[in-house]
C-alpha positions as CSV (number, residue, x, y, z in Angstrom):
1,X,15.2,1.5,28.2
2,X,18.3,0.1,25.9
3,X,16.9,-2.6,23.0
4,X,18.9,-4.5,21.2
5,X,17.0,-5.3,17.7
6,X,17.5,-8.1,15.0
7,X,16.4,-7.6,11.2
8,X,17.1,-11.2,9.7
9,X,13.9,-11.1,7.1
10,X,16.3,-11.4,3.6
11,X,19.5,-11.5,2.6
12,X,20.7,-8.5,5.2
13,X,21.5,-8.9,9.1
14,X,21.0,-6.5,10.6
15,X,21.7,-5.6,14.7
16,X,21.2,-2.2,16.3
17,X,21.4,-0.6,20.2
18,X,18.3,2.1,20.5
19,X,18.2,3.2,24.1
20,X,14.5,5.8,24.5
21,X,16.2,8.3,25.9
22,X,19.6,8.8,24.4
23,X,18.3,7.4,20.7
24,X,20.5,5.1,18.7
25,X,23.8,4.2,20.4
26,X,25.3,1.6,17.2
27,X,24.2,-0.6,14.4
28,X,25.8,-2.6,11.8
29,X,24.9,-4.4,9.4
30,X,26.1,-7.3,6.6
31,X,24.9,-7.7,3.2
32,X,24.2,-11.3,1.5
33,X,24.5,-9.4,-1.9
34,X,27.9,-10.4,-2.8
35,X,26.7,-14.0,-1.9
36,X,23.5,-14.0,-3.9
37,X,25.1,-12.0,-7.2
38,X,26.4,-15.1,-8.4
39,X,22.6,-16.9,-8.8
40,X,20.8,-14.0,-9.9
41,X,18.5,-13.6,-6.8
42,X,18.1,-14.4,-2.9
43,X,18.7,-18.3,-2.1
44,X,16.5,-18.5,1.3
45,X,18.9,-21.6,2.4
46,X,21.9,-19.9,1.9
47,X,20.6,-16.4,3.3
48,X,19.4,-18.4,6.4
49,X,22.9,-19.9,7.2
50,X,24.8,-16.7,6.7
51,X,22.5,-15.2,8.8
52,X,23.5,-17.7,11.7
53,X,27.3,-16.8,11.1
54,X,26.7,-13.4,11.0
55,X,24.3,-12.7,13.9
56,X,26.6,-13.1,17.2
57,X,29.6,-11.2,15.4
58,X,27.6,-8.2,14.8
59,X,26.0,-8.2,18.3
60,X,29.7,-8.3,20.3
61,X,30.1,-5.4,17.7
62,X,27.7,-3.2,18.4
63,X,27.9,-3.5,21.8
64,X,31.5,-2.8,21.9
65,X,30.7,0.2,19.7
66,X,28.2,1.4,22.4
67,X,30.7,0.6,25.3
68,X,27.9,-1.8,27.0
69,X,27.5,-5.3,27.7
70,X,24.2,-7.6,27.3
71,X,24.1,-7.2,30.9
72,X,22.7,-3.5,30.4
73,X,19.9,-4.7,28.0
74,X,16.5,-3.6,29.2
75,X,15.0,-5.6,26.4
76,X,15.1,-7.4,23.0
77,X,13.4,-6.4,19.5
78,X,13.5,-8.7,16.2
79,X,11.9,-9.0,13.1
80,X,8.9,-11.4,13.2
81,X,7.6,-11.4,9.9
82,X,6.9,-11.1,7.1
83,X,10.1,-12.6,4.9
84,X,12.0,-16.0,4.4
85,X,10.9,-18.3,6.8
86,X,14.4,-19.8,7.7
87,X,15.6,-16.3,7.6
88,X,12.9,-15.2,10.8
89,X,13.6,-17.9,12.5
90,X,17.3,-17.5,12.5
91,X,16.5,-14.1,13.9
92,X,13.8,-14.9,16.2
93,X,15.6,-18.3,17.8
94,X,18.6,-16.2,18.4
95,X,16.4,-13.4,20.1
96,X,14.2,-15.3,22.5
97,X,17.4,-16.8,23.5
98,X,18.8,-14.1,24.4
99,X,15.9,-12.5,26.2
100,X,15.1,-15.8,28.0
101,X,19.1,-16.1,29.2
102,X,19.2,-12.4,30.3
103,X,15.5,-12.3,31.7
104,X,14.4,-9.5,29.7
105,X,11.1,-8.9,28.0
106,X,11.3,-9.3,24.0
107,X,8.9,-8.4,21.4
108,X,8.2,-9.7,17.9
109,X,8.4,-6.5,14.9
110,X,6.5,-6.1,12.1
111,X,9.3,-5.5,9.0
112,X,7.3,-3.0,7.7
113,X,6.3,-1.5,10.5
114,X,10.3,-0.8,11.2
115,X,10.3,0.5,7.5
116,X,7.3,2.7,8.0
117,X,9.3,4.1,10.9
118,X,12.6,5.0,10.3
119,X,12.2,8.2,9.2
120,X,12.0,8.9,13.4
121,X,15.3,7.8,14.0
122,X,16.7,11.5,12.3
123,X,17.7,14.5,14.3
124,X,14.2,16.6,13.4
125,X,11.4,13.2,13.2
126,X,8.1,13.8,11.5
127,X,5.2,14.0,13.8
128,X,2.0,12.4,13.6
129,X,-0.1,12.8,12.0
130,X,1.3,11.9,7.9
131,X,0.7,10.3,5.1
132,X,3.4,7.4,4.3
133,X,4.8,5.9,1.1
134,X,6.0,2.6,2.1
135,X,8.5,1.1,-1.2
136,X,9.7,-1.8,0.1
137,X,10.3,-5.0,-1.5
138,X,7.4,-6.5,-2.5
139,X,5.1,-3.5,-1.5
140,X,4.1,-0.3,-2.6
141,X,1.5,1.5,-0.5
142,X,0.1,4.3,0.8
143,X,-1.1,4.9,4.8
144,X,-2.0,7.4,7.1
145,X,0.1,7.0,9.9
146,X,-1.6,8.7,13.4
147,X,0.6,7.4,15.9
148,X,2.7,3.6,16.7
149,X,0.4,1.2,15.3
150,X,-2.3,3.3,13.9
151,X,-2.3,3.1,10.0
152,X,-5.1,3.4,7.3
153,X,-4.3,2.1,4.2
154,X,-4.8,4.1,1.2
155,X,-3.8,2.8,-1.6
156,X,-2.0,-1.2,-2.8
157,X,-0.3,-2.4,-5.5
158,X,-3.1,-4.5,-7.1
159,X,0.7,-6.4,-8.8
160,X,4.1,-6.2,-9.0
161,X,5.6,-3.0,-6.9
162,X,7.7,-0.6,-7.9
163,X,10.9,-2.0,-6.2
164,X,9.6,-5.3,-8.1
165,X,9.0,-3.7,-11.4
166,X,12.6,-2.1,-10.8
167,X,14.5,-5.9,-10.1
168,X,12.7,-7.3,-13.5
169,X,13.1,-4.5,-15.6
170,X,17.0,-4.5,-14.8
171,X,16.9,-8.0,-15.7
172,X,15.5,-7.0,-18.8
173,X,18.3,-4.8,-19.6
174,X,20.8,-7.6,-18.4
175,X,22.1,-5.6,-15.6
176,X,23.3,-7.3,-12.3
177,X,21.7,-8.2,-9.4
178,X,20.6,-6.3,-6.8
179,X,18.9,-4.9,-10.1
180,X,17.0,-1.4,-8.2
181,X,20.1,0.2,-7.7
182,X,21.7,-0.7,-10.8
183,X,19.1,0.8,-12.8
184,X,19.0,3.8,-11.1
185,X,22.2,4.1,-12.1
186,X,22.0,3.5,-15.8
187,X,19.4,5.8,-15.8
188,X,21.3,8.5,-14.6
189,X,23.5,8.3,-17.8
190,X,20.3,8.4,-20.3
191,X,17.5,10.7,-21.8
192,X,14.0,9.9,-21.8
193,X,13.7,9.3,-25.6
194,X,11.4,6.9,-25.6
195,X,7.6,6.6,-24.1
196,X,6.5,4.1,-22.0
197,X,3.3,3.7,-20.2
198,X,1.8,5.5,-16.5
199,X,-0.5,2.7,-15.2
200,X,-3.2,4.0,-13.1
201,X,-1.7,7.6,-12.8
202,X,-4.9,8.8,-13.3
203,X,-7.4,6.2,-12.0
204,X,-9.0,8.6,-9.3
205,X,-7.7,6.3,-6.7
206,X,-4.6,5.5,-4.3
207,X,-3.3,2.0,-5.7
208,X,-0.7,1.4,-7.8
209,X,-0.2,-1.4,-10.7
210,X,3.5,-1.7,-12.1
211,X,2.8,-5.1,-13.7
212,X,2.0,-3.8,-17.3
213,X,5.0,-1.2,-17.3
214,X,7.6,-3.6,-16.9
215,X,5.7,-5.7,-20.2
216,X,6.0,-2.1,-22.3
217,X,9.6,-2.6,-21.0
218,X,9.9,-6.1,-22.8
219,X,8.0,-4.9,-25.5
220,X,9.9,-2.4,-26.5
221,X,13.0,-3.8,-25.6
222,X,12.2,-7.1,-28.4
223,X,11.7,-4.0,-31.0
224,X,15.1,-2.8,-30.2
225,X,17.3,-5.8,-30.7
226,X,20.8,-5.8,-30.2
227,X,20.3,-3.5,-27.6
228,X,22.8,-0.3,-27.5
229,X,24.3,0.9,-24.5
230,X,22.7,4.1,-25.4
231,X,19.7,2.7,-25.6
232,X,19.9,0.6,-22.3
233,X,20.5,3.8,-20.4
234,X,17.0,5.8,-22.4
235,X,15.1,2.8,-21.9
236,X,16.3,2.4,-17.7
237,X,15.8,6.9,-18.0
238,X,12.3,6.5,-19.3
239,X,11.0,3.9,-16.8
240,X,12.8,5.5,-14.1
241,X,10.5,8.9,-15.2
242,X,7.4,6.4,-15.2
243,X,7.8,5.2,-11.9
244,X,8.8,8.3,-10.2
245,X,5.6,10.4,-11.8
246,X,3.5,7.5,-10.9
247,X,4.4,7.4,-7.2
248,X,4.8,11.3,-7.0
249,X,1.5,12.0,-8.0
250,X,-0.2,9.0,-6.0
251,X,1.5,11.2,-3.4
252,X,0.2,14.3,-3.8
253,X,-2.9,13.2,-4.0
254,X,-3.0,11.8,-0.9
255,X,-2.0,14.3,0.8
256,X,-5.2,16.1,-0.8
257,X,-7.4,13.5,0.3
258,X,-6.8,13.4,3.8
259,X,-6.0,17.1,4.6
260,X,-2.7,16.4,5.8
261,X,0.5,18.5,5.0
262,X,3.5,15.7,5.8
263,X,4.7,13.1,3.9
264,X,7.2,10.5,4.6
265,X,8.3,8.5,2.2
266,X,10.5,4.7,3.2
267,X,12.2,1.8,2.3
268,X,14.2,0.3,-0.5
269,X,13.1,2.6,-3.2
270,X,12.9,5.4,-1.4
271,X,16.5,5.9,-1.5
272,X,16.1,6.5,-5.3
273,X,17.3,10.4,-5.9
274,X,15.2,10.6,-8.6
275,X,12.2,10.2,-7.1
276,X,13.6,12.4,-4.5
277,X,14.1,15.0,-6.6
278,X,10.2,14.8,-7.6
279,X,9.1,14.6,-4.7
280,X,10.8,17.5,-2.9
281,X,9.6,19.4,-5.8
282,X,5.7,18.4,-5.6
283,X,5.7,19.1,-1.6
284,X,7.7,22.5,-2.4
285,X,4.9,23.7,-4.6
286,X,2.0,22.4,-2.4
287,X,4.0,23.6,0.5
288,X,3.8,20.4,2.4
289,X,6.4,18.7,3.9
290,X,8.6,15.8,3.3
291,X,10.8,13.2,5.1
292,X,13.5,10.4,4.2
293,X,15.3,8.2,6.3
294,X,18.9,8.4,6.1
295,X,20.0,6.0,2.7
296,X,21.4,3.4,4.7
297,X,18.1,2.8,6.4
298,X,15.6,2.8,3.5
299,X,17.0,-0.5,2.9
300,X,16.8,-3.4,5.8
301,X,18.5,-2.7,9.1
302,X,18.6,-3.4,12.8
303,X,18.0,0.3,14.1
304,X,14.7,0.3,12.6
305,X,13.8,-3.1,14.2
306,X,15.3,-1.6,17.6
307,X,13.4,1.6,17.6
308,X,9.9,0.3,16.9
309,X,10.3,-2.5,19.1
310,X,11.5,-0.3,21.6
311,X,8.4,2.2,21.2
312,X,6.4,-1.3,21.7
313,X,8.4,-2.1,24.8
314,X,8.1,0.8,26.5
315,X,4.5,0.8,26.3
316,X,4.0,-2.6,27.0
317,X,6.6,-1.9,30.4
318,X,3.9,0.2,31.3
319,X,1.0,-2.7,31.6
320,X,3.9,-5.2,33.1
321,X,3.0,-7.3,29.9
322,X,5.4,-10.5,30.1
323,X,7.0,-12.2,27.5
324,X,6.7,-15.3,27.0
325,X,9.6,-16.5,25.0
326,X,8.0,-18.4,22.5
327,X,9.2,-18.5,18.5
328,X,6.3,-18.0,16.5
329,X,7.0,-16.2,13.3
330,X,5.1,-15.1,10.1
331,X,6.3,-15.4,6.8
332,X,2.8,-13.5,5.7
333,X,1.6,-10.6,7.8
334,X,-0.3,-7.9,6.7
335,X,0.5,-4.4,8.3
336,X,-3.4,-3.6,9.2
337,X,-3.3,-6.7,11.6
338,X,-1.2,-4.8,14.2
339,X,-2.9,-2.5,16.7
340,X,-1.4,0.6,18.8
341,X,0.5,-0.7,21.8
């Protein structure tokens, strides 16, 4: 079965070719950050229309890229929720279209759920069952994963999450938007001079709470007024340390808790090395296992959108299921709503 998939939650589009039994033929992908750098932060209107420019380009590219046409498309995958509302709809208009036009089934995705799976696109996938960190965007938690649409939560962010607590604490520093990666970055050139706070690192549970790490943050960044260079880059160090213990040892302990000896670890944050670093370390010593998506899909991206609808579709093929075309999209969704195909 070859799906095409559409990731249009945010500020990226994102368009992708997985066929089941070859894997992923071509993706690309444009980013609204250049766009959005200017005010600080995503502008839904203005991540909306780009999306509508952008959409059609990328699909004539990636199926030139695969050497097909939309004539060989068995069926059509796009992001449903949650995200910008304007954004989805953009995605999902453009979708059903299609699918309607080419009389092909099509199936709504769950963002996170593409997230959550991306680490099967690689060459040697994880297998069921694991324990998944899921960093993206406004979430931080913790599942077991058994199988396509079988997930436990484990632990929450009972706040901000740790890609949010990155964005503001950026700001704080006065470093540019997208702020996460920036960071990172600073804090690669800094030592960890200074102590900051672990929220909940040892509250004999699985959730998280970054809310009160990004006010040390403030705190200590009023005490330290002008601000340094130096002393950007310690500060950006220390909270990087903070974040990365935090999620490592929310990690391990999960993997404690359920019995289970693989870990995989996605989204936006997940491309940190840092917390990489950690990480590979922990499951080292525990001998446990742990797996990444490639970098350029811990962020959003059509091949993740593509392969989990395409798991969907294939299992819905098998009860002759029929689509009915219909935009319906949700802005809110929450991840333990969806059920196994």
């Amino acid at each position: 079965m070859l799906v095409l998939g559409f990731e249009s939650s945010c500020d990226e589009t994102g368009v992708a070719l997985y066929d089941t039994q070859h894997g992923l033929l071509a993706h690309a992908l444009h980013s609204q950050v250049d766009m959005h750098a200017e005010y600080g932060g995503v502008v839904p209107e203005l991540a909306s229309r780009d999306h509508i420019r952008r959409a059609l380009p990328l699909t004539q590219h990636v199926l030139t890229q695969a050497n097909k046409t939309l004539a060989n498309i068995d069926g059509i995958a796009y992001t449903q929720g949650p995200g910008l509302a304007g954004a989805l709809l953009v995605g999902s208009s453009i979708a059903q279209s299609l699918a309607f036009t080419l009389q092909v089934p099509s199936i709504g995705v769950h963002h996170l759920e593409g997230h959550l799976l991306a680490p099967l696109l690689e060459d040697n996938p994880p297998v069921f069952p694991f324990v998944a960190l899921l960093v993206s965007g406004g979430h931080s938690q913790l599942m077991r994963v058994d199988g396509i649409g079988q997930y436990q939560l484990l632990g929450d962010t009972l706040d901000d999450a740790a890609g949010e607590a990155f964005d503001k604490t950026a700001k704080l520093l006065g470093l540019g938007y997208p702020g996460g990666p920036a960071l990172a970055k600073l804090a690669a050139q800094g030592k960890a001079r200074f102590k900051l706070p672990r929220p909940m690192l040892n509250s004999g549970d699985l959730n998280f709470s970054f809310s009160g790490l990004k006010t040390a943050v403030l705190t200590l960044v009023n005490q330290h007024q002008p601000l340094t260079a130096e002393m950007q880059a310690d500060i950006a160090c220390e909270f990087q340390e903070s974040v990365t213990e935090i999620l490592t040892t929310k990690c391990m302990a999960a993997l404690r808790d359920t019995g289970l000896d693989n870990l995989i670890v996605s989204g936006g944050v997940g491309a940190n090395l840092r917390l990489r670093e950690r990480l590979n370390a922990a499951t080292k010593r525990k001998l446990c296992k742990v797996s990444y998506p490639r970098l350029e899909f811990c962020t959003d991206n059509g091949a993740m959108i593509a392969f989990a609808g395409a798991m969907r579709l294939k299992a819905l093929q098998d009860t002759h299921e029929a689509s009915d075309y219909g935009i319906q999209i949700k802005a809110r969704w929450d991840l333990a709503e969806l059920n196994a195909p």
